[in-house]
C-alpha positions in Angstrom: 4.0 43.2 125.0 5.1 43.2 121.8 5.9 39.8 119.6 8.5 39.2 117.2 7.9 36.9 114.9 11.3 35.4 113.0 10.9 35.3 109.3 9.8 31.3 107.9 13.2 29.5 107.7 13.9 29.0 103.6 14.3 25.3 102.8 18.0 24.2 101.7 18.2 25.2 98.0 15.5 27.9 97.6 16.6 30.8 98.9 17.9 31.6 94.7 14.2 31.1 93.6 12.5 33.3 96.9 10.6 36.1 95.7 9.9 39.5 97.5 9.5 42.9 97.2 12.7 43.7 95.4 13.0 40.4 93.5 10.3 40.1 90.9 10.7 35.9 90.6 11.4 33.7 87.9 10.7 34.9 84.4 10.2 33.8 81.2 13.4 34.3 78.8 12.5 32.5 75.8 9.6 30.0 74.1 11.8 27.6 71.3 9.3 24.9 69.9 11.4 21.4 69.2 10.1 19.4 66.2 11.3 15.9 66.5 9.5 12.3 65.0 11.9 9.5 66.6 9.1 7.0 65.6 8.1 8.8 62.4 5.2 10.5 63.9 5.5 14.6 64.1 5.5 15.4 67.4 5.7 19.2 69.1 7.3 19.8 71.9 7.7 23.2 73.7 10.7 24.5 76.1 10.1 27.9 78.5 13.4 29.0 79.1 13.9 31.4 82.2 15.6 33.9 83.5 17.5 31.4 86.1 20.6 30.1 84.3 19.4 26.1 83.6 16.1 26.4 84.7 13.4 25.4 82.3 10.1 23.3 81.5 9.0 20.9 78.2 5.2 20.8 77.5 3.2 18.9 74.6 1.8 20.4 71.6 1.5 17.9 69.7 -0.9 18.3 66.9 0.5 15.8 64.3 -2.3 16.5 61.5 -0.9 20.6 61.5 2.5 20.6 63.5 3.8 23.9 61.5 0.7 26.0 62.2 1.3 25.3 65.9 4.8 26.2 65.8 3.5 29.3 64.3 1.4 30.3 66.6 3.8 29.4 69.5 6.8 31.5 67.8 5.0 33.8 66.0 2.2 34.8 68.7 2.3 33.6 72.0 6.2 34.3 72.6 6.4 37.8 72.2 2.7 37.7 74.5 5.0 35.9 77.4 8.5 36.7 77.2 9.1 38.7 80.6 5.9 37.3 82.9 6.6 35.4 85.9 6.5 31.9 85.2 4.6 31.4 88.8 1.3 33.1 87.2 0.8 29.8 85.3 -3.1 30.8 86.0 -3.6 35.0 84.6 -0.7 33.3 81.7 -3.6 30.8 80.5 -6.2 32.8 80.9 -4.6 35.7 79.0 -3.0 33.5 76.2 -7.0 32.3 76.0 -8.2 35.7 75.1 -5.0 36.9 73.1 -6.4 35.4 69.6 -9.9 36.9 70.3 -11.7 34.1 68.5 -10.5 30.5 70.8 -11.0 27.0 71.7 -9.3 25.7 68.5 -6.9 23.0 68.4 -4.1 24.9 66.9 -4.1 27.7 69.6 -5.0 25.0 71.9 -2.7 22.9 71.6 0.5 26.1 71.4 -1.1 27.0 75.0 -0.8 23.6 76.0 3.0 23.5 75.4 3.3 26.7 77.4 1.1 25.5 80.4 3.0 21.9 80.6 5.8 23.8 80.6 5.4 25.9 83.3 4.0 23.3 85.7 7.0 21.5 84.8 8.8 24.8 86.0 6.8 24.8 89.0 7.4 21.3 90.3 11.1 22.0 89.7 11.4 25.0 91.7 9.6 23.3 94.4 12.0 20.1 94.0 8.4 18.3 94.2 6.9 15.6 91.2 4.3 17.4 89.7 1.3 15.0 91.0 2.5 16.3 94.4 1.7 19.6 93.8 -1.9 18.6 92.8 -2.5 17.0 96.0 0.0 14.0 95.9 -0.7 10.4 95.1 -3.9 8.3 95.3 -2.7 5.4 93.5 1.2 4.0 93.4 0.8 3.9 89.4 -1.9 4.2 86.7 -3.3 1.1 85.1 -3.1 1.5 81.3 -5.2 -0.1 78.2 -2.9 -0.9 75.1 -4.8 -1.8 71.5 -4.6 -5.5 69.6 -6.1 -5.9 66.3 -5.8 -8.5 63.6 -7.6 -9.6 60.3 -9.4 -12.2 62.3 -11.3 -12.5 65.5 -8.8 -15.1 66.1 -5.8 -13.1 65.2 -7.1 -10.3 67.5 -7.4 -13.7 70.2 -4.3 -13.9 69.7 -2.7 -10.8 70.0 -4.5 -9.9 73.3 -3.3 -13.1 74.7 0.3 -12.1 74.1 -1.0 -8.8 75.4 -2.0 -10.8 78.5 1.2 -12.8 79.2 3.0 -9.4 79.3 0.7 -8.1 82.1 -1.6 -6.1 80.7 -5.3 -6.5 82.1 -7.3 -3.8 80.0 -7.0 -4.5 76.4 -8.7 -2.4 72.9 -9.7 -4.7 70.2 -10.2 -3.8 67.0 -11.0 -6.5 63.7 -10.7 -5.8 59.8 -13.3 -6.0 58.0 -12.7 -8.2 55.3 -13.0 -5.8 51.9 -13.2 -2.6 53.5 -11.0 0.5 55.0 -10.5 -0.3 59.1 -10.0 2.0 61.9 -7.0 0.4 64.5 -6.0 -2.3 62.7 -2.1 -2.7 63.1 0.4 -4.5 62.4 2.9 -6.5 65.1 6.2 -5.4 64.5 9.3 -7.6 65.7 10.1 -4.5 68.4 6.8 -5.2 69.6 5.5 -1.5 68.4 2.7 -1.0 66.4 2.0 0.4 63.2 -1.4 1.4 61.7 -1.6 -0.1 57.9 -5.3 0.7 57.0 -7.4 3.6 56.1 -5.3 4.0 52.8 -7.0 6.2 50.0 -7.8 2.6 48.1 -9.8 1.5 51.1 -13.9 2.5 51.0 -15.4 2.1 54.8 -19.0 0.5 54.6 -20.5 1.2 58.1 -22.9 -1.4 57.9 -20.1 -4.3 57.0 -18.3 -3.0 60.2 -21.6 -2.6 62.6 -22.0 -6.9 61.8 -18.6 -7.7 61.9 -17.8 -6.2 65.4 -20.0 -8.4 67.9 -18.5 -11.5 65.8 -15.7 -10.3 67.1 -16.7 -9.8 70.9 -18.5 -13.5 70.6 -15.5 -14.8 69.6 -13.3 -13.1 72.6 -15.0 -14.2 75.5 -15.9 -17.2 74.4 -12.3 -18.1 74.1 -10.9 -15.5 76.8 -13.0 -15.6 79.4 -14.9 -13.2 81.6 -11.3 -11.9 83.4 -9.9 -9.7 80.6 -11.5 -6.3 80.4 -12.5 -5.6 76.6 -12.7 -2.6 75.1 -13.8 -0.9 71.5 -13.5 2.3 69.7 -16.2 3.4 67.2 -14.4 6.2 66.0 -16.9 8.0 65.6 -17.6 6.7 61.9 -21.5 5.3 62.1 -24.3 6.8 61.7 -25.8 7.5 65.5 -28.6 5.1 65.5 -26.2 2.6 64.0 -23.5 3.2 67.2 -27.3 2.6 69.6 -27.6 -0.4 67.5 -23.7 -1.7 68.3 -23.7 -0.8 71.8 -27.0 -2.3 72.6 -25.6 -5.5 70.5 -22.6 -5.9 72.7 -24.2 -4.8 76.4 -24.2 -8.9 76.6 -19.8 -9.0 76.2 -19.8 -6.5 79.1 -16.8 -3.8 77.8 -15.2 -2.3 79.9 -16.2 0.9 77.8 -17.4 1.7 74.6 -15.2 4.6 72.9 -16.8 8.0 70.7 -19.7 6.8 69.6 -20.6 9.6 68.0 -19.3 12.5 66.3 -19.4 15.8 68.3 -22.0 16.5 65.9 -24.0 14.7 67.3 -24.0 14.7 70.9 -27.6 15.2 70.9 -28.3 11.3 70.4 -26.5 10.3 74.1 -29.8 10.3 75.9 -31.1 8.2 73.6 -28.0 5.5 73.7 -28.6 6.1 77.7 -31.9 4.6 77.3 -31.3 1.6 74.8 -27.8 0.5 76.5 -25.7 -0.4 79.7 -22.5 -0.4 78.2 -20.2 2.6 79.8 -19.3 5.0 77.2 -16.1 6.9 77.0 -16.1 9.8 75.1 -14.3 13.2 73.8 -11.0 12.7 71.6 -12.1 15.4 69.4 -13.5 17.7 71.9 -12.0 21.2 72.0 -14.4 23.4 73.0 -15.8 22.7 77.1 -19.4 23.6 75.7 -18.7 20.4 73.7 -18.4 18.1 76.9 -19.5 19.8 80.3 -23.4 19.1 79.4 -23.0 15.4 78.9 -21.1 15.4 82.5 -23.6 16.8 84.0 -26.6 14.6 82.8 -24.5 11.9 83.5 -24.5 10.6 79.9 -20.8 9.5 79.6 -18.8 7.1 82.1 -15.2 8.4 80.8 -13.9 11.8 79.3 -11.1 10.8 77.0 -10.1 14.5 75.7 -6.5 14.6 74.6 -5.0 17.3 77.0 -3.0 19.4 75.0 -6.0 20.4 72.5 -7.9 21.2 75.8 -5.1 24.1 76.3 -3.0 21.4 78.5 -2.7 20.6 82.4 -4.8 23.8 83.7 -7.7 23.0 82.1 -7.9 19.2 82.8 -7.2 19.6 86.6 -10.4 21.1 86.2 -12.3 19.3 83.9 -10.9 16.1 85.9 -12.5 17.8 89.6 -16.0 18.8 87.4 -15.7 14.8 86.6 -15.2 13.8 89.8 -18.5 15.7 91.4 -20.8 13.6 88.3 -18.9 10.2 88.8 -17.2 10.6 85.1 -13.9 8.9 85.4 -10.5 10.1 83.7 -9.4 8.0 80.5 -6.9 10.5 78.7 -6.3 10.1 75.5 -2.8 8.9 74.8 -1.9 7.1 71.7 1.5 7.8 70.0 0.5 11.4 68.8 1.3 12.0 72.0 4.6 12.9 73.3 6.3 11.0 75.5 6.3 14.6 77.5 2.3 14.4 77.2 2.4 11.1 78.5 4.2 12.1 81.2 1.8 15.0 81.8 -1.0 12.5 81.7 -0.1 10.4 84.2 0.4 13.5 86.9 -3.0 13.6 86.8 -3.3 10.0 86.8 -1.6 9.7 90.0 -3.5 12.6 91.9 -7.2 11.9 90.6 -9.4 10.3 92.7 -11.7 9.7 89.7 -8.8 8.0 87.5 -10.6 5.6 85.5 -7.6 3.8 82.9 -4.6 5.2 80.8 -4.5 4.8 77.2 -0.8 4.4 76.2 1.2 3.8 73.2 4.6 1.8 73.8 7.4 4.1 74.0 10.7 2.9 71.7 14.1 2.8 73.2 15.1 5.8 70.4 12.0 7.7 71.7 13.4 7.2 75.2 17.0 8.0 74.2 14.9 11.4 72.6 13.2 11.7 76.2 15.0 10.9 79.1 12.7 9.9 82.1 9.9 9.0 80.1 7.7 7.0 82.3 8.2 3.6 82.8 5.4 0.4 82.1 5.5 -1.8 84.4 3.4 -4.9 84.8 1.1 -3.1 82.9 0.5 0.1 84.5 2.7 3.2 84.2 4.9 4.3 87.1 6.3 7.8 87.9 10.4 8.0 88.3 9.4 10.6 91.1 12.1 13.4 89.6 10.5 17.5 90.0 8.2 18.4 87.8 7.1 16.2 84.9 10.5 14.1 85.5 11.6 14.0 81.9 14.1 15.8 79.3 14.9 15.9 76.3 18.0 15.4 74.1 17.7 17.9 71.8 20.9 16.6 69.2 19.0 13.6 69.5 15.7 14.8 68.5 17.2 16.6 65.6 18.4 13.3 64.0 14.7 12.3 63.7 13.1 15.1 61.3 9.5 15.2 60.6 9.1 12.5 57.8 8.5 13.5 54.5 4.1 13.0 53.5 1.8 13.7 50.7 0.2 16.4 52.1 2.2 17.3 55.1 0.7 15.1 58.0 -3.0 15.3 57.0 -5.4 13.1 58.6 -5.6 10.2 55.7 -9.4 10.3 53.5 -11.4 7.7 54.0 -14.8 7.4 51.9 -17.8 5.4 51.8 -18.1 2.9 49.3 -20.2 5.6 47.3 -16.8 8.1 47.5 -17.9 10.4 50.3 -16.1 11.4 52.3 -16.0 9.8 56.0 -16.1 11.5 59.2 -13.8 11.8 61.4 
């Protein structure tokens, strides 16, 4: 006897996206890259246009310290590479843009991938009529607890400014102090909007590593003496000690119990994390200026980090850190994205997709979003008793204004958005 099967019934909506045999889907029309700095810091932001009339995706490029050379490769490269492939192949797409430059894993092609890949989950999630985090599995947490960054001249200044942190409900809290005579990494200052500006690291300031090794558990004495135990504390090195110094710190401040200890080292010098495994118990988070995964998969796999912080869109964007995020999961590394204000409110939103579906979420960095960047970017997410929370729209669930985002061109600087010099107190030159 034979059975007839009826065809799958087509869901209200998607019978103009179905594909078959004599449809070939959804294609790209057109790559346009979208320069806008709505809080003065260069941002890049990509749109896939496609071959269904209103149908198209944003992703984050944003690589503030060489914005135009993106936008090159993006116009220049990967757009004529894409124009005409299905936007479903989101997979072959990265893998073939990957190759496409021969020599790879740099932040500049990086980071034009990214705005293509963002882009075409974004696509994805809208043709589904799903928020993106649903198509990576759906939720595992209602929102994503975030850390946000307090600084001051003073331990007590920084006291203070993570109490007013705390009154807003924030429970995870960066601290960073000056040290008195010397350049500064993440020392701000408070505006009245409440948004943050860095004012250090001019070409004046000389960093002394050793001033800043002494001065930092001052400040960690002085923050839970007068805090308390409650508040999770946290620190970035930046990268800018000499290893056995960055042993020295964390080994110092195992007794203030951080809730991590950020880029101790240089990628340089990933070779000294068994040894800081060895002299210290404070988690480390690590990986802001990783591009390359040969750079991060071997300290995941000796367990030698408690946190990968990479910023998505200079790993290539979302199809890469699903992974890296699953490889993360099997080691017990936990996800703490990097996302200060060089990232897009897009890239924000981007982040906390994955936020949302990771088991192995760990925290969210975020950088306050102004009302003009929200005007810029529609459905940016929202913070809420501090955590971020998704406005469940399909795909990434934000826009942008585009006449808006022209009104805020790319601030005029010295030397085009360079990441500023700083030097030792001898004159040479500091990394990062």
């Amino acid at each position: 006897m034979t059975q007839h099967h009826a065809e799958p019934a087509i869901p209200p909506g998607w019978e103009r996206f179905r594909r078959d045999e004599e449809d070939s889907g959804v294609t790209i029309r057109d790559v346009r890259v979208i320069l806008t700095a709505p809080d003065t810091i260069r941002l890049v932001v990509v749109k896939v246009e496609t071959s269904e009339p209103g149908l198209y995706g944003l992703g984050c490029a944003t690589f503030t310290q060489r914005p135009l050379a993106v936008k090159t490769a993006i116009e220049e490269y990967l757009r004529p590479f894409l124009v005409g492939r299905d936007v479903h192949d989101i997979e072959d797409i990265w893998q073939a843009s990957f190759v496409s430059s021969y020599w790879r894993s740099g932040p500049v092609l990086n980071n034009a991938m990214s705005g293509v890949d963002m882009a075409l989950w974004d696509i994805k999630g809208k043709i589904a009529n799903l928020p993106l985090y649903q198509l990576f599995g759906g939720k595992t947490r209602e929102a994503a607890d975030v850390y946000v960054h307090a600084s001051g001249s003073e331990p007590k200044e920084v006291e203070e400014h993570c109490r007013a942190l705390l009154e807003e409900g924030f429970r995870y809290v960066r601290c960073q102090v000056a040290v008195t005579g010397y350049a500064t990494y993440g020392v701000s200052t408070r505006r009245k909007d409440r948004y943050y500006t860095t004012t250090v690291d001019t070409r004046q300031d000389r960093w002394s590593p050793e001033a800043y090794v002494r001065r930092v558990p001052e400040l960690f004495e002085h923050l839970r003496t007068t805090l308390g135990a409650e508040v999770e504390l946290l620190h970035d090195i930046h990268e800018r000690v000499p290893p056995m110094y960055a042993i020295r710190l964390a080994r110092e401040l195992d007794q203030y119990r951080l809730f991590f200890l950020e880029d101790p080292f240089a990628p340089e010098d990933n070779g000294w994390f068994p040894m800081l495994r060895q002299h210290s118990v404070t988690p480390i988070a690590m990986g802001e200026l990783y591009v390359n995964q040969a750079e991060y998969l071997p300290l995941i796999q000796d367990r030698l980090i408690d946190f990968i912080r990479v910023h998505i869109s200079d790993i290539g964007g979302l199809t890469p850190a699903r992974k890296l995020a699953a490889l993360c999961e099997f080691f017990g590394v936990r996800t703490a994205w990097h996302g200060p204000g060089d990232v897009s409110p897009v890239g924000h939103a981007a982040n906390l997709a994955l936020d949302l579906s990771c088991s192995n979420f760990g925290i969210q960095e975020f950088s306050f979003i102004s009302d003009r960047a929200r005007e810029v970017f529609p459905g940016a997410p929202e913070l809420r008793a501090g955590a971020l929370w998704s406005n469940d729209r399909p795909g990434l669930g934000i826009d942008i204004n585009e006449e808006l985002a022209a009104k805020y061109p790319f601030p005029e600087h010295p030397v085009n958005g360079a990441w500023p010099e700083v030097r030792r107190v001898d004159g040479g030159v500091q990394r990062p």
